[in-house]
TORLOKE-297783 format. One record per atom (N, C-alpha, C): residue number from 1; residue in three letters; x, y, z. Coordinates in Angstrom, 2 decimals, decimal comma, padded with zeros to 5 digits. Atoms other than C-alpha are relative to their C-alpha. Example, Ala and Ser with C-alpha at 12.3 -4.5 7.8 and 13.67 -1.06 7.14 Angstrom:
2
R  resi  resn        u        v        w
R     1   Ala   000,89  -001,19   000,00
R     1   Ala   012,30  -004,50   007,80
R     1   Ala   000,90   001,20   000,00
R     2   Ser  -000,82  -001,19  -000,06
R     2   Ser   013,67  -001,06   007,14
R     2   Ser  -000,77   001,09   000,73
END
This chain:
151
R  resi  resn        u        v        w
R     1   Unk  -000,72   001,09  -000,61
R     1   Unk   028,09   236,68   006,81
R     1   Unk  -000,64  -000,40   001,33
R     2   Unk   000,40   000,11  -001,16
R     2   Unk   026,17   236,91   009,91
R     2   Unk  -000,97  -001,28  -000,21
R     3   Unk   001,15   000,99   000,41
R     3   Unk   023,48   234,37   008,22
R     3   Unk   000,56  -001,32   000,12
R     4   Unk  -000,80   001,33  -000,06
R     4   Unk   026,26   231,74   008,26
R     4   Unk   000,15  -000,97   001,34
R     5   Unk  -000,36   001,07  -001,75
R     5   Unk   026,37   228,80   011,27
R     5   Unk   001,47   000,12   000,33
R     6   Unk  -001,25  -000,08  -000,68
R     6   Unk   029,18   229,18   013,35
R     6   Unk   000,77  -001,23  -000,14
R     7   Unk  -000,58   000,69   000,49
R     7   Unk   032,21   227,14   012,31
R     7   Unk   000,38  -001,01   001,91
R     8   Unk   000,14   001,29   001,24
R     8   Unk   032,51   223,93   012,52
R     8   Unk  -001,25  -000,97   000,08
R     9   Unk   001,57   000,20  -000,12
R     9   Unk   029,35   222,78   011,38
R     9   Unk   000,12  -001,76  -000,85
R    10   Unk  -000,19   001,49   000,80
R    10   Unk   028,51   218,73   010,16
R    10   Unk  -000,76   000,21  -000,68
R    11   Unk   001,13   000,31   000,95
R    11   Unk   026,15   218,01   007,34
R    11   Unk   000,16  -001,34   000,04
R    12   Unk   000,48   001,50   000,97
R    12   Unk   024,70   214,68   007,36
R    12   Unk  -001,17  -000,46  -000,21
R    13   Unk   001,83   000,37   000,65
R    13   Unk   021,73   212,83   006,27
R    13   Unk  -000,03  -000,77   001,42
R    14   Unk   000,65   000,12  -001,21
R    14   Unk   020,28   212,85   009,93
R    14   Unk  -001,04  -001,86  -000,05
R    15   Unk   001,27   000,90   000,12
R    15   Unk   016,83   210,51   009,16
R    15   Unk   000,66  -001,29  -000,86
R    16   Unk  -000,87   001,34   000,58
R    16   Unk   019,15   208,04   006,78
R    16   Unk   001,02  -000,60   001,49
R    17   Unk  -001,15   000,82  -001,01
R    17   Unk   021,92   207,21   009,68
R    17   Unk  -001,05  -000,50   000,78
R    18   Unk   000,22   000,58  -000,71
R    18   Unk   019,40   206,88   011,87
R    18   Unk  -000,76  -001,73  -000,56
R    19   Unk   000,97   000,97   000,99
R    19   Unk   017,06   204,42   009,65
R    19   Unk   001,19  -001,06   000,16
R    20   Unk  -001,26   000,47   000,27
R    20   Unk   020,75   202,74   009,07
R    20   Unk   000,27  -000,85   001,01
R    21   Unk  -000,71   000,46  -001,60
R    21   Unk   021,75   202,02   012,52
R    21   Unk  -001,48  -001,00   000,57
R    22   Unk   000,94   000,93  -000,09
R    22   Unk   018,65   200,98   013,45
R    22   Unk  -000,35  -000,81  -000,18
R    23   Unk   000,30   001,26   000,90
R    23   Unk   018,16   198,38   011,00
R    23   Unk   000,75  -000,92   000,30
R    24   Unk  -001,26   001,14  -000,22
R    24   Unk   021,71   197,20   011,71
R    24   Unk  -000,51  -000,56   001,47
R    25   Unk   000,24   000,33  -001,15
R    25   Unk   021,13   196,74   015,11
R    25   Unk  -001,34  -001,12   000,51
R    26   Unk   001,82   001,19  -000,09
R    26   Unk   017,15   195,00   014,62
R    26   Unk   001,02  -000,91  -000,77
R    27   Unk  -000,47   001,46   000,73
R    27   Unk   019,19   192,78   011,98
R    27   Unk   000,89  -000,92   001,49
R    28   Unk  -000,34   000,73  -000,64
R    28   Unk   021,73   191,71   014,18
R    28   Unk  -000,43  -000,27   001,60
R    29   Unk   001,17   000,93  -000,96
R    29   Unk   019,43   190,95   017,38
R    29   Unk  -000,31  -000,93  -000,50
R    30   Unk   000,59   001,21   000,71
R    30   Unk   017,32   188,88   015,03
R    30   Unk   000,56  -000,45  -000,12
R    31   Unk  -001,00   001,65   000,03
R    31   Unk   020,38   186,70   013,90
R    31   Unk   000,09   000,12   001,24
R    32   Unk  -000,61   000,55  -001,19
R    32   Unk   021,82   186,22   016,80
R    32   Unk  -001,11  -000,39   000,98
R    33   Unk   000,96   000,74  -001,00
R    33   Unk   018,64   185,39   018,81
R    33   Unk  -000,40  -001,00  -000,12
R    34   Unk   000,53   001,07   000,79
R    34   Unk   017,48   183,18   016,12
R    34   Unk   001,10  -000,73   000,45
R    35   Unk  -000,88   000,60  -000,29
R    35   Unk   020,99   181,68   016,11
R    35   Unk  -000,37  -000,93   001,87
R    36   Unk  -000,48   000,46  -001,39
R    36   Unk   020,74   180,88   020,02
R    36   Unk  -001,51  -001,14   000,19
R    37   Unk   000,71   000,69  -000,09
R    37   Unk   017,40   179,63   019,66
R    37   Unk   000,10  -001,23  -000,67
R    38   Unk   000,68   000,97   000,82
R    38   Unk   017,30   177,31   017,30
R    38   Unk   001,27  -001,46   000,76
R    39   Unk  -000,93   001,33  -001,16
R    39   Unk   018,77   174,03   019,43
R    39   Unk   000,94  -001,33  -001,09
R    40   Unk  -001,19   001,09   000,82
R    40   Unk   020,17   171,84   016,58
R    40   Unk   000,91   000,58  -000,58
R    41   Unk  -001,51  -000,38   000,33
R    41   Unk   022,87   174,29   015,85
R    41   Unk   001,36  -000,08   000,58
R    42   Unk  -001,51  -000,04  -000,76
R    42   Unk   026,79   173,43   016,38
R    42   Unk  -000,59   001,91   000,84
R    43   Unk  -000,29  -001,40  -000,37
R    43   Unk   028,44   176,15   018,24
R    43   Unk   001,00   000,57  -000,95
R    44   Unk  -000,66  -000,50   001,11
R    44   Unk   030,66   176,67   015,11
R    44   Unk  -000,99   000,83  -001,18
R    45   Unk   001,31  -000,26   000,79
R    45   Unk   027,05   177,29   013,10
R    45   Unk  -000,49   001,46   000,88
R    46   Unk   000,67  -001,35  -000,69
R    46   Unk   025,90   179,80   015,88
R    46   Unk   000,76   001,38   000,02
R    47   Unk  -000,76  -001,43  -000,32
R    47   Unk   029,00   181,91   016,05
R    47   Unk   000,18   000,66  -001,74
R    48   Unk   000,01  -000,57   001,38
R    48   Unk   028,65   181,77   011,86
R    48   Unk  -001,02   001,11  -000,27
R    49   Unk   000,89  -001,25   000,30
R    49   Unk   025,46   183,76   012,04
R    49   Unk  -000,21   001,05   001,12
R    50   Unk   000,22  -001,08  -000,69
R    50   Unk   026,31   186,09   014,93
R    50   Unk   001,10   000,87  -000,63
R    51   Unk  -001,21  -000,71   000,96
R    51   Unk   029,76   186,74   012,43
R    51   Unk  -001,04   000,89  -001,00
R    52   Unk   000,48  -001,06   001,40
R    52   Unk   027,13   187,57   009,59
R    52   Unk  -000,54   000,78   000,16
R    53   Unk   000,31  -001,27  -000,22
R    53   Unk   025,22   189,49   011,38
R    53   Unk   000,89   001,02   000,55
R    54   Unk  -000,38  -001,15  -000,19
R    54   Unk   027,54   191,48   012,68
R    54   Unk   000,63   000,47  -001,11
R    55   Unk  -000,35  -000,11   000,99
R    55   Unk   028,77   191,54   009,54
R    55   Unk  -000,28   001,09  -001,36
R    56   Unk   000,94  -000,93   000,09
R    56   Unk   025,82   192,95   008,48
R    56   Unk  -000,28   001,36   000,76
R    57   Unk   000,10  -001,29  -000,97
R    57   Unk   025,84   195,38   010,97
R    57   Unk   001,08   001,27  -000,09
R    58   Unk  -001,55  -000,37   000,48
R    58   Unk   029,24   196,32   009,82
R    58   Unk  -000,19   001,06  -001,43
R    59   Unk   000,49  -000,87   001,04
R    59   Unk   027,71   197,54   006,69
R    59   Unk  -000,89   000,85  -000,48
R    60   Unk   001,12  -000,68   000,23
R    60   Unk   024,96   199,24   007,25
R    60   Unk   000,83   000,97   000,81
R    61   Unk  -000,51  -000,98  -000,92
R    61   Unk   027,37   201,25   010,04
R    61   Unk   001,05   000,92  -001,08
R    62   Unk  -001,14  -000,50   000,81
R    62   Unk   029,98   202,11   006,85
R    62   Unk  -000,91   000,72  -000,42
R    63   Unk   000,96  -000,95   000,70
R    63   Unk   026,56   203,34   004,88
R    63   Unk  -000,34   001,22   000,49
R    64   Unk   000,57  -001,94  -000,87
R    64   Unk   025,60   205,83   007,69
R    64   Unk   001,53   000,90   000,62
R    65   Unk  -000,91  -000,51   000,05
R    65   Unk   029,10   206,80   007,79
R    65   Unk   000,46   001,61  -000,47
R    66   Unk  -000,09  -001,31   000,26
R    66   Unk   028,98   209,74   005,50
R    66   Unk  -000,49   001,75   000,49
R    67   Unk   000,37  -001,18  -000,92
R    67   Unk   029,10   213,40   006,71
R    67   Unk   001,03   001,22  -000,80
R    68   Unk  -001,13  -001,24   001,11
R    68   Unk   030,89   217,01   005,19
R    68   Unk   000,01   000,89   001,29
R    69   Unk  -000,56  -000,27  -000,99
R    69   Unk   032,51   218,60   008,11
R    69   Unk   000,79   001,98  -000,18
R    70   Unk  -000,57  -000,90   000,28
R    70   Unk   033,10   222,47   007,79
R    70   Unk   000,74   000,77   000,82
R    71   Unk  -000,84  -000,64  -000,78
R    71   Unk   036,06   224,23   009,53
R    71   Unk   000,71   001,71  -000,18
R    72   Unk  -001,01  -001,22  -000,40
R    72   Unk   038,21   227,15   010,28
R    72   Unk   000,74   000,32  -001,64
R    73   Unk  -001,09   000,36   000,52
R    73   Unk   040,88   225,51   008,02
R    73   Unk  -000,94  -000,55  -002,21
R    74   Unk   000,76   000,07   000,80
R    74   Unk   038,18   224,15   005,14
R    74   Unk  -000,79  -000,91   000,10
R    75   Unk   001,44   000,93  -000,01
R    75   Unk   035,61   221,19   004,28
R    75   Unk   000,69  -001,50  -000,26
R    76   Unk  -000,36   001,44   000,10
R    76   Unk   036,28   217,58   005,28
R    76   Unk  -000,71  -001,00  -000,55
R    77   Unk   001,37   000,75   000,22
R    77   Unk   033,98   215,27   003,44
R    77   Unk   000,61  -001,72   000,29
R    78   Unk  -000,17   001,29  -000,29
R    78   Unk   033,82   211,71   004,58
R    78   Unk  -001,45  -000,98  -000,51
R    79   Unk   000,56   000,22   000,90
R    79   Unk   032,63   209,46   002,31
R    79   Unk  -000,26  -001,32   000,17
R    80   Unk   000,05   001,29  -000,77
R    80   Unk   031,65   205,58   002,80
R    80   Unk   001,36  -001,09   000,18
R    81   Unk  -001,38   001,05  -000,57
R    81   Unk   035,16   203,99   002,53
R    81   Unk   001,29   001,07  -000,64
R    82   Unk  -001,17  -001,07   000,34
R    82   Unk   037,22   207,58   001,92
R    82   Unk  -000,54   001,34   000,92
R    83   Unk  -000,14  -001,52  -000,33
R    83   Unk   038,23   210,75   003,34
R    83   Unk   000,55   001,30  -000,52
R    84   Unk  -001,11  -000,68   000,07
R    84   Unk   039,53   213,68   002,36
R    84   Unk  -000,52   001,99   000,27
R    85   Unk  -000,29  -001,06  -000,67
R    85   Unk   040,19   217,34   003,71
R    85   Unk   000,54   001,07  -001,64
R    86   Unk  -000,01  -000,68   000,86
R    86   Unk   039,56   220,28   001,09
R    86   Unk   000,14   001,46   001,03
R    87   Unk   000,06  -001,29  -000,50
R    87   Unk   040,95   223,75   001,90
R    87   Unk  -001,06   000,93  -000,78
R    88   Unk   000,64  -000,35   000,65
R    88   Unk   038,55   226,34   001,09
R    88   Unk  -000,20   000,67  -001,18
R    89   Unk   000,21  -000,48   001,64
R    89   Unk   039,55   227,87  -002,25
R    89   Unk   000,31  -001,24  -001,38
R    90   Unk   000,37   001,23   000,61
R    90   Unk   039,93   224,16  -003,24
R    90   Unk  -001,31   000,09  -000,51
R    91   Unk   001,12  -000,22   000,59
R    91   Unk   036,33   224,58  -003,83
R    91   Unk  -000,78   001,06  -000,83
R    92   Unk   000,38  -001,02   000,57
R    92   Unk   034,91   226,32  -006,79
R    92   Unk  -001,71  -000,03  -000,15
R    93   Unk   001,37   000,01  -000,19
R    93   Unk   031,48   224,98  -006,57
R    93   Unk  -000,84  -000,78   000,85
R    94   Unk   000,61   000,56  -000,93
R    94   Unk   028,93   223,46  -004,46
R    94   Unk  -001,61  -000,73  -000,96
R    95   Unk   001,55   000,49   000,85
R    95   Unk   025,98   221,52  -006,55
R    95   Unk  -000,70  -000,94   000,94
R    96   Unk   000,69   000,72  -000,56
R    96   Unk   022,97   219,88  -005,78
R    96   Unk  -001,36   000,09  -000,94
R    97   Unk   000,91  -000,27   001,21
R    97   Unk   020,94   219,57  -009,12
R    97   Unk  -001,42  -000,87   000,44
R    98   Unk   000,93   000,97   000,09
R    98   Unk   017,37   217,97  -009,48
R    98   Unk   000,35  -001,34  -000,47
R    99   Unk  -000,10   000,85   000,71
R    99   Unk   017,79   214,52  -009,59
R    99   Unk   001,29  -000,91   000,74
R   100   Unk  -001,07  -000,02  -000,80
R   100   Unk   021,28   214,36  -007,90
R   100   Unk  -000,08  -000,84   000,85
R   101   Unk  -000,14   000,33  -000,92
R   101   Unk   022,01   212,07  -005,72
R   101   Unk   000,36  -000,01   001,74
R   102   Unk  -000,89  -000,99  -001,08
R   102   Unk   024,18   214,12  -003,29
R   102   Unk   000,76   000,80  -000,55
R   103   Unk  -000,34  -001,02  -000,11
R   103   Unk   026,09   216,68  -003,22
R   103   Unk   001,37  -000,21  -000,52
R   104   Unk  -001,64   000,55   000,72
R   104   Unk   029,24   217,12  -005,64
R   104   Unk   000,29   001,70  -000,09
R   105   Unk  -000,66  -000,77  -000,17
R   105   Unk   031,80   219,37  -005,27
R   105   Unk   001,23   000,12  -001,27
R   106   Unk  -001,01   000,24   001,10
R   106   Unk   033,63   220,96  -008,11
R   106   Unk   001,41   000,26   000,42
R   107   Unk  -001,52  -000,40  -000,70
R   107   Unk   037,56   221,37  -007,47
R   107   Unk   000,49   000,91  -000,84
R   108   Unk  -000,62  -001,01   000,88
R   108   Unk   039,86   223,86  -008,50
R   108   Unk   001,29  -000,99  -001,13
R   109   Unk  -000,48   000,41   001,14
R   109   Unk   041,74   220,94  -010,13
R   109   Unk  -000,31  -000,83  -001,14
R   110   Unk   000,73  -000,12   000,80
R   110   Unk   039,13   220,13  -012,35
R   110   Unk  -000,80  -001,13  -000,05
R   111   Unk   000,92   000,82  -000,38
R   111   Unk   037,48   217,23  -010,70
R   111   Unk  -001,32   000,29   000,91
R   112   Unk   001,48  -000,31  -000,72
R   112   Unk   034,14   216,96  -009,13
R   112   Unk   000,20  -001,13   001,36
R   113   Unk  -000,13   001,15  -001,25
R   113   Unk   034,22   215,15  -005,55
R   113   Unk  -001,65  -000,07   000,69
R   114   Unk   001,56   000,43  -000,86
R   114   Unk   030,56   213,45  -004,38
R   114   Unk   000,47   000,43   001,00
R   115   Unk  -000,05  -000,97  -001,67
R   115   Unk   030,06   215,26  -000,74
R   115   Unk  -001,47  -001,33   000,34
R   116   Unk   001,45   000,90  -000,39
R   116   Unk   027,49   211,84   000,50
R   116   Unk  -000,69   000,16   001,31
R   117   Unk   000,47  -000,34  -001,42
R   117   Unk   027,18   213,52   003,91
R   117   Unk  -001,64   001,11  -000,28
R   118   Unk   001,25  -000,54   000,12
R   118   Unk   024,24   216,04   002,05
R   118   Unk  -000,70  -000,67  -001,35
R   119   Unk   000,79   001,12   000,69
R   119   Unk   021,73   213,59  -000,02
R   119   Unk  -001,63   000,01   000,04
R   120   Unk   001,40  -000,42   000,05
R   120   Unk   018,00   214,59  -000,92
R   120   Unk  -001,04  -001,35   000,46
R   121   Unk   000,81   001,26  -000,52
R   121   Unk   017,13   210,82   000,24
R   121   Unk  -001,46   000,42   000,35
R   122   Unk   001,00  -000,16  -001,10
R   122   Unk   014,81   211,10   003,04
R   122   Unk  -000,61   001,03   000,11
R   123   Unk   000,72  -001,32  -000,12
R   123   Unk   014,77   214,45   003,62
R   123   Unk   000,77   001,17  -001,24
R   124   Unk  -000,46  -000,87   000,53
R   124   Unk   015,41   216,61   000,77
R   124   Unk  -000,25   001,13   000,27
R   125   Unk   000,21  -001,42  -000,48
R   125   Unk   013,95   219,89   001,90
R   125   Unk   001,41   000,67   000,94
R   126   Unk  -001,28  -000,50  -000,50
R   126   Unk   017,00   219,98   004,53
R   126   Unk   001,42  -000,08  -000,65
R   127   Unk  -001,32   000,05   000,94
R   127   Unk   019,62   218,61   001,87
R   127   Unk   000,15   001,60  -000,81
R   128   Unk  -000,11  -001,53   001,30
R   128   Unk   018,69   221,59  -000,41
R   128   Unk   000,59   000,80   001,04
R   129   Unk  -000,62  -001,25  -000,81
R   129   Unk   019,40   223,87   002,75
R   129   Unk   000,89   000,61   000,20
R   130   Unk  -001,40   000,41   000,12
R   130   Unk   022,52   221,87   003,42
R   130   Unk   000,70   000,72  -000,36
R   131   Unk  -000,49   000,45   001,19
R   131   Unk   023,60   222,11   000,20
R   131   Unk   000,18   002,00  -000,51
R   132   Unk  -000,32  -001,04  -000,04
R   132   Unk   022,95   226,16   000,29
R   132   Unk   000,89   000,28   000,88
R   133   Unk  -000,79  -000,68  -000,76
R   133   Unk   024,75   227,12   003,52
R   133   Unk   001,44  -000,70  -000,29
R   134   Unk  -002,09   000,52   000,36
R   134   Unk   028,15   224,93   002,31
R   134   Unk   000,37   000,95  -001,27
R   135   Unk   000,39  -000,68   000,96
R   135   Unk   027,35   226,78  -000,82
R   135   Unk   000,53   001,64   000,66
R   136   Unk  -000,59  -001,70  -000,84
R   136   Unk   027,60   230,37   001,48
R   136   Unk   001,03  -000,38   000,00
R   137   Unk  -001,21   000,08  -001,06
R   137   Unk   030,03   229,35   003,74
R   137   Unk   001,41  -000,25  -001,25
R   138   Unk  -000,86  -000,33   000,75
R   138   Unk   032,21   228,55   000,67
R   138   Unk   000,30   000,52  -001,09
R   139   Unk  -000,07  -001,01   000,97
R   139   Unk   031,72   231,78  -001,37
R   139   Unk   000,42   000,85   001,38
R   140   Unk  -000,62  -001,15  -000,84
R   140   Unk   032,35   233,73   001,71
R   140   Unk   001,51  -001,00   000,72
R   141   Unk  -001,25   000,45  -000,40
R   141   Unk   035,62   231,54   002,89
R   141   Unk   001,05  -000,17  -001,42
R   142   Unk  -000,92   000,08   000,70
R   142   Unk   037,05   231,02  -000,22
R   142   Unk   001,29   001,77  -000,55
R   143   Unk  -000,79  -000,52   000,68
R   143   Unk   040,29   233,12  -001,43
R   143   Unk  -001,18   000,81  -001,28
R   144   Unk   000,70  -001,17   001,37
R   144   Unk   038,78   235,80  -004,59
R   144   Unk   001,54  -000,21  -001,04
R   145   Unk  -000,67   000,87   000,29
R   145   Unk   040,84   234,01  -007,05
R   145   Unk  -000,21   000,44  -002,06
R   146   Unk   000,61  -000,26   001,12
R   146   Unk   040,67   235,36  -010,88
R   146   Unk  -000,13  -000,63  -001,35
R   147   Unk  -000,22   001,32   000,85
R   147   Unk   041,33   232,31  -012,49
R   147   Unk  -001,62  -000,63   000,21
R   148   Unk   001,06   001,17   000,19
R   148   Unk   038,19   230,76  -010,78
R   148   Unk  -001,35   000,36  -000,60
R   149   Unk   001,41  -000,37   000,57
R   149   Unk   035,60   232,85  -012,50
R   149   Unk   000,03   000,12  -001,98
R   150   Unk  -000,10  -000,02   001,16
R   150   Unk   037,12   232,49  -015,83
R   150   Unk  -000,73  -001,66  -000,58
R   151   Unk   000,51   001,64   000,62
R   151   Unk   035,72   229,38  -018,47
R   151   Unk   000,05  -001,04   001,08
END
């Protein structure tokens, strides 16, 4: 247990948010500069493309949103337009297959919940890592449970 990060630890896709934010932020400069420049626009026209870009900016900030949050209490995953708060014998597994998009979590009530905070995108070498230590952290936090090792 000593190998484990001290609670409460985030997982997210680091090199994606930033890429994310970034972009949003170059997009909406560019509108809105363009907007100011360009001299035959109303001012109803200019405040339309500083709306879309921020608009835009709006959605690239929901994309870099995701993150899996591990506590005391258990694992919060926050997801691009959801949340939700798993205690830890809620979780019976932790995947992250070849191929995978991110990281899915099996439940003890017999659904699988995407985890989009660890995601082999960009950097998969640290997703896989991720994707092990949530993996520890919830074989050594969970309840010993004799239901969850059956079929």
């Amino acid at each position: 247990m000593s190998d484990l990060p001290a609670l409460p630890v985030t997982f997210r896709p680091g090199r994606t948010r930033a890429v994310l934010l970034t972009a949003g932020v170059a997009i909406f400069v560019v509108i809105t500069t363009v907007a100011m420049l360009l001299e035959h626009l109303t001012a109803g026209e200019r405040l339309s493309f500083v709306f879309t870009a921020a608009l835009l900016f709006g959605v690239l900030l929901m994309l870099s949103r995701p993150k899996v949050v591990a506590d005391e209490t258990g694992v919060t995953v926050v997801n691009i337009a959801s949340r939700r708060h798993l205690d830890w014998a809620e979780i019976l597994q932790v995947n992250l297959r070849p191929g995978d998009p991110w990281v899915f979590l099996n439940l003890s009530d017999g659904t699988s919940l995407p985890a989009l905070g660890i995601q082999p995108g960009i950097a998969k070498q640290r997703a896989i890592e991720d994707a092990r230590t949530l993996r520890a952290l919830t074989e050594a936090r969970s309840t010993v449970d004799p239901e969850r090792h059956q079929g």
